[in-house]
C-alpha positions in Angstrom: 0.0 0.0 0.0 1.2 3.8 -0.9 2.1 6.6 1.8 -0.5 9.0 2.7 -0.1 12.0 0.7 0.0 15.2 3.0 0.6 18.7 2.8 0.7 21.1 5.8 0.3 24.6 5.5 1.1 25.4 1.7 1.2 28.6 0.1 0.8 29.5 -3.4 0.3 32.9 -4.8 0.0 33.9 -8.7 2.7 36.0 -10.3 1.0 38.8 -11.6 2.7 41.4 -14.0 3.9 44.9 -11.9 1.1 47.7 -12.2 4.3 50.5 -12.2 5.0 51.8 -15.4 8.8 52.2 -15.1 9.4 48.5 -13.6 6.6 46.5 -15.5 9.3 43.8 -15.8 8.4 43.0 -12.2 6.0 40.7 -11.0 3.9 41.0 -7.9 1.9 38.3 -6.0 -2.1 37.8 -6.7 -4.5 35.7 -5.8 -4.1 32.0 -4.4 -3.9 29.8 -1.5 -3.3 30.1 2.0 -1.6 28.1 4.4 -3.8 24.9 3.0 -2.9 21.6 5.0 -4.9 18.8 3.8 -4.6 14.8 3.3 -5.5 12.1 1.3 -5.2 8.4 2.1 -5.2 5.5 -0.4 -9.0 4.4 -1.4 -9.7 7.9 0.1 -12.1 9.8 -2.0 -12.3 13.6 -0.6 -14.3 16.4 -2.0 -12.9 19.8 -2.4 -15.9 22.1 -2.2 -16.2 25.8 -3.2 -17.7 28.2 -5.2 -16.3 29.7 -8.4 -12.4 31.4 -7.4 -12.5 30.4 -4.2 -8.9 28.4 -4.9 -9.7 24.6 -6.0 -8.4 24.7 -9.4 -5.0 26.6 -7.9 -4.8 23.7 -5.2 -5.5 21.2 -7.6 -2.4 22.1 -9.7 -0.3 22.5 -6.8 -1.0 18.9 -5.5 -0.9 17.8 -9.0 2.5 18.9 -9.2 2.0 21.6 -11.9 2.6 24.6 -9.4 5.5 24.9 -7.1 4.5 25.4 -3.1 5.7 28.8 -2.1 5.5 28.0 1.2 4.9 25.0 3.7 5.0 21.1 3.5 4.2 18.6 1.1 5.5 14.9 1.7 6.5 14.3 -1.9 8.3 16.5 -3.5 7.1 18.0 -7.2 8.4 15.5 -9.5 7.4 12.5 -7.8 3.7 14.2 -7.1 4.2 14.3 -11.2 4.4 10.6 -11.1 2.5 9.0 -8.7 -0.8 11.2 -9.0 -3.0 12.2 -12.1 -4.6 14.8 -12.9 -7.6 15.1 -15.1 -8.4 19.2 -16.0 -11.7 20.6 -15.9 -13.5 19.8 -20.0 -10.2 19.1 -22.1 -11.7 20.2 -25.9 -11.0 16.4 -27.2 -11.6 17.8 -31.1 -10.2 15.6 -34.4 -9.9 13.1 -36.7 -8.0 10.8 -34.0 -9.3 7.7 -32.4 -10.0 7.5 -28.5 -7.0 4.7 -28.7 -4.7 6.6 -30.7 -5.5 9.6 -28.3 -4.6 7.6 -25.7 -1.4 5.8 -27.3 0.3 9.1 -28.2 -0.8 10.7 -24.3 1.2 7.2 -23.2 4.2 7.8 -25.5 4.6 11.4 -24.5 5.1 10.5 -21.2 6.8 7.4 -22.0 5.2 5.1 -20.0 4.2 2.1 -21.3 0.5 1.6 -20.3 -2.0 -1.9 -21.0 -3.9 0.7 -23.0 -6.8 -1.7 -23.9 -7.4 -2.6 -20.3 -7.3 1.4 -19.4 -10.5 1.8 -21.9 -12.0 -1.2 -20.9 -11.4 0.6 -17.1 -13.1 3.8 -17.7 -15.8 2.3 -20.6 -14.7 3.3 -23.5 -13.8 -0.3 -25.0 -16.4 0.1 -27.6 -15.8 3.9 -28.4 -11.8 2.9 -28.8 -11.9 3.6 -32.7 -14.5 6.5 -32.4 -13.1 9.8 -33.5 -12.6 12.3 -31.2 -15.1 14.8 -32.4 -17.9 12.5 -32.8 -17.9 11.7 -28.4 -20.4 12.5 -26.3 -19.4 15.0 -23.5 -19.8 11.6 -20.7 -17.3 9.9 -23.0 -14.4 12.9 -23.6 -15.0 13.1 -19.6 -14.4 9.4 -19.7 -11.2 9.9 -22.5 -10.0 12.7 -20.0 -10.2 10.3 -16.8 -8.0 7.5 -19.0 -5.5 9.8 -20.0 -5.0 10.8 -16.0 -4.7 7.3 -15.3 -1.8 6.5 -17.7 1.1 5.2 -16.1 -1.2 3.8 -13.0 -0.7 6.6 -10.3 -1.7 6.1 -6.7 -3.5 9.4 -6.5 -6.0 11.3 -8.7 -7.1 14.6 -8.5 -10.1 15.9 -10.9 -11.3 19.5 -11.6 -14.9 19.6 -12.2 -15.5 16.8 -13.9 -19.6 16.8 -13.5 -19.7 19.7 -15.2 -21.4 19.4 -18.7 -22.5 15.9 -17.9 -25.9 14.8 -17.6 -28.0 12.8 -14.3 -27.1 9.6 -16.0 -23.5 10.5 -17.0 -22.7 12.2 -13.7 -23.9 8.6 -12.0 -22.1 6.3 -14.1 -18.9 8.6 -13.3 -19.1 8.4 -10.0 -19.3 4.5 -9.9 -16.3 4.5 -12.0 -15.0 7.0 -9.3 -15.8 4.6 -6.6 -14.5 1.4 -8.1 -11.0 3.0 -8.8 -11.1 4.2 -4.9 -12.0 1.0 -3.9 -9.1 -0.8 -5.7 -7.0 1.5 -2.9 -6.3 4.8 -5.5 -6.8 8.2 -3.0 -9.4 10.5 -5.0 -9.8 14.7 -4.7 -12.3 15.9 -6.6 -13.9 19.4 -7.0 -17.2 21.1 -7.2 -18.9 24.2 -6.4 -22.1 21.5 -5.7 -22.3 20.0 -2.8 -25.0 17.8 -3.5 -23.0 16.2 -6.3 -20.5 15.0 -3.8 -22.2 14.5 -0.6 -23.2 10.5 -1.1 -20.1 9.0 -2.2 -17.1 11.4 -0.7 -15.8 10.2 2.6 -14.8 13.6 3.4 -14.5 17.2 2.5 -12.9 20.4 2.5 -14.5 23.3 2.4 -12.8 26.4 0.3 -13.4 30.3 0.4 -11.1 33.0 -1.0 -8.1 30.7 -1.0 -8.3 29.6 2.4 -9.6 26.2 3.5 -12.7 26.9 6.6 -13.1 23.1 7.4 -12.0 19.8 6.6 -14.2 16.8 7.8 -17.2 14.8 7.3 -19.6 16.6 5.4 -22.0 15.9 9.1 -19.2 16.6 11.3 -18.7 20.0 9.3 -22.5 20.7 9.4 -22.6 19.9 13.6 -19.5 22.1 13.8 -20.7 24.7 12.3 -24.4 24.6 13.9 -26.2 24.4 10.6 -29.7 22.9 11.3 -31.3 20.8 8.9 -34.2 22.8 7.4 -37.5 21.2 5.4 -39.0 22.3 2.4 -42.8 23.0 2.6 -44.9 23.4 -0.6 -49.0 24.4 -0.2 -51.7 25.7 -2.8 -54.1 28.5 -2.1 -52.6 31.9 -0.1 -49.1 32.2 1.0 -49.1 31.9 4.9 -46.7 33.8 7.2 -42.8 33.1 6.6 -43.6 31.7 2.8 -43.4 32.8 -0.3 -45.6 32.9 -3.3 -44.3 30.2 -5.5 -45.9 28.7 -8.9 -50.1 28.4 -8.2 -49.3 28.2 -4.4 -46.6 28.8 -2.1 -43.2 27.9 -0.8 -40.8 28.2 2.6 -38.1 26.7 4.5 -38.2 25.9 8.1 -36.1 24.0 11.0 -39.5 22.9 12.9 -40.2 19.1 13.1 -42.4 16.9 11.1 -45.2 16.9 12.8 -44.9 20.4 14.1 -45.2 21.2 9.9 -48.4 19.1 9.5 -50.3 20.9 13.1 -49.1 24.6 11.3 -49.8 23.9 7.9 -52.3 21.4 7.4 -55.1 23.6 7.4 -53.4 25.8 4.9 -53.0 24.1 2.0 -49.7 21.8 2.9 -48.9 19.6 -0.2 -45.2 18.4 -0.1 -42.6 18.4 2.5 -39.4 17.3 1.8 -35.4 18.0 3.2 -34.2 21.0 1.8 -30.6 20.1 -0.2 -27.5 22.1 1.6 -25.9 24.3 -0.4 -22.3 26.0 -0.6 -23.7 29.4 0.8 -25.3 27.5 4.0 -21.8 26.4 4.9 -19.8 29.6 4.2 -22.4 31.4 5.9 -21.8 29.3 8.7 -18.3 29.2 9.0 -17.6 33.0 7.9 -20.4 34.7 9.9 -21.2 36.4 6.6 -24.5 36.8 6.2 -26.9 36.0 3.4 -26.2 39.1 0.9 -23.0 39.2 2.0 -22.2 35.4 1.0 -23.8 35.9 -2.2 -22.1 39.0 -2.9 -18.4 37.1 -1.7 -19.6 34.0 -4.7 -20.4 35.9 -7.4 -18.0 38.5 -7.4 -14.9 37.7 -4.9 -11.6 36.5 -6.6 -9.3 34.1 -4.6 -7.9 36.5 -2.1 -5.8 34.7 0.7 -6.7 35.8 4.2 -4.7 35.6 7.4 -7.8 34.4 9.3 -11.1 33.5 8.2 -13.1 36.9 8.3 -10.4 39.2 8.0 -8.8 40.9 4.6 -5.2 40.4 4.2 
């Protein structure tokens, strides 16, 4: 069995070009991560959660080997993280006259590794796509192509950017199981998303990112205890909106932390047709762990780049 990778308090910051006119030569330091210490155990699977800039791509390629650390400890050093973990990208354009296994045979021969290429498509399901062209896939199977290339050479590690987006419900379930056989075969797994419901079910744990610093690293229920965050129920009722609802197709909608059978005494009598858990979302958790509030949150996703911060709530 493989070492467990680790890293412990790593720093990475983007060179950015100098904003002086007389020295633009020099470069100064943008956005990145913060003292990020994180780890990853064979047949792991963690999920790296964040919205859009928060710093999971950046980390990604750090781990990955692609970025140098600026600062703090990683327990293999760049080459060897190069070696023994892959990296799939977030949507590689796959685009060409070139078959999946000729794709696959020149990805092998750059790297020159020699790779049982027709048991690697049989792995990820592409044995009978193996003489398709590349611009006649499907966006499941150049997800699928991607994940084969990142598995040339048989690392011990992957890490994946995205890799949900763009696919379907059916894709996105068949790419998980293939996600889970590979981690139960002992390979340690990151993957990424700014959805937490796409990871919640199959990750054994996750980390939680926010303008390049990391707020928790769990259980997705030990996080959510942590934190406080109370699970809240999704009502849905016809006729007029009753108090603390909202108007909401024919009917009306609302949210509340009240039990079951609390729900049915209120709102029985006013038109109660569904009640069902409401899904957590990134913004319930970095709410929660920032003491941002709503607007504020929503403001800090939408329009905040991957600024590092000394301590959770406060600017560098």
């Amino acid at each position: 069995m493989h070492e467990k990778f680790q890293m412990e308090n790593v720093t990475f910051r983007h060179p950015l070009p100098s904003s002086n006119f007389f020295t633009p030569w020099k470069k100064r330091l943008g956005p990145g991560i913060h003292q990020i210490s994180l780890e990853l155990s064979p047949g792991e699977i963690v999920g790296l959660i964040g919205p859009n800039g928060s710093g999971k791509t950046t980390l990604i390629r750090v781990i990955a080997g692609l970025y140098q650390e600026m600062e703090g400890e990683i327990n293999l050093d760049t080459t060897m993280r190069r070696g023994k973990i892959g990296f799939m990208p977030e949507q590689v354009r796959w685009e060409g006259k070139k078959t999946v296994f000729e794709q696959l045979k020149e990805i092998s021969h750059m790297q020159n590794i020699n790779t049982d290429l027709n048991k690697l498509v049989r792995l990820v399901g592409l044995k009978s796509q193996s003489n398709t062209m590349l611009k006649n896939l499907s966006q499941g199977m150049r997800q699928r192509l991607s994940l084969a290339c990142a598995l040339v050479g048989a690392p011990d590690y992957l890490v994946l950017d995205e890799p949900m987006n763009g696919l379907d419900p059916l894709a996105q379930k068949a790419f998980v199981n293939l996600i889970s056989q590979l981690a139960e075969n002992g390979m340690g797994v990151l993957i990424s998303s700014h959805r937490v419901q796409e990871l919640k079910h199959f990750c054994d744990k996750v980390a939680l990112m926010h303008q390049g610093q990391m707020l928790a690293f769990d259980t997705l229920e030990a996080i959510s205890e942590n934190l406080g965050i109370e699970a809240k129920t999704v009502i849905e009722g016809y006729g007029e909106p009753p108090e603390n609802t909202t108007p909401y197709l024919e009917g009306w909608r609302g949210e509340t932390e009240i039990s079951s059978k609390e729900i049915i005494e209120t709102y029985a009598s006013k038109g109660l047709k569904f009640i069902y858990p409401s899904p957590l979302d990134i913004a319930d958790l970095i709410k929660a762990a920032t003491g941002l509030d709503s607007e504020e949150v929503s403001m800090n996703i939408t329009l905040q780049s991957m600024v590092p911060r000394r301590e959770i709530g406060e600017d560098e």
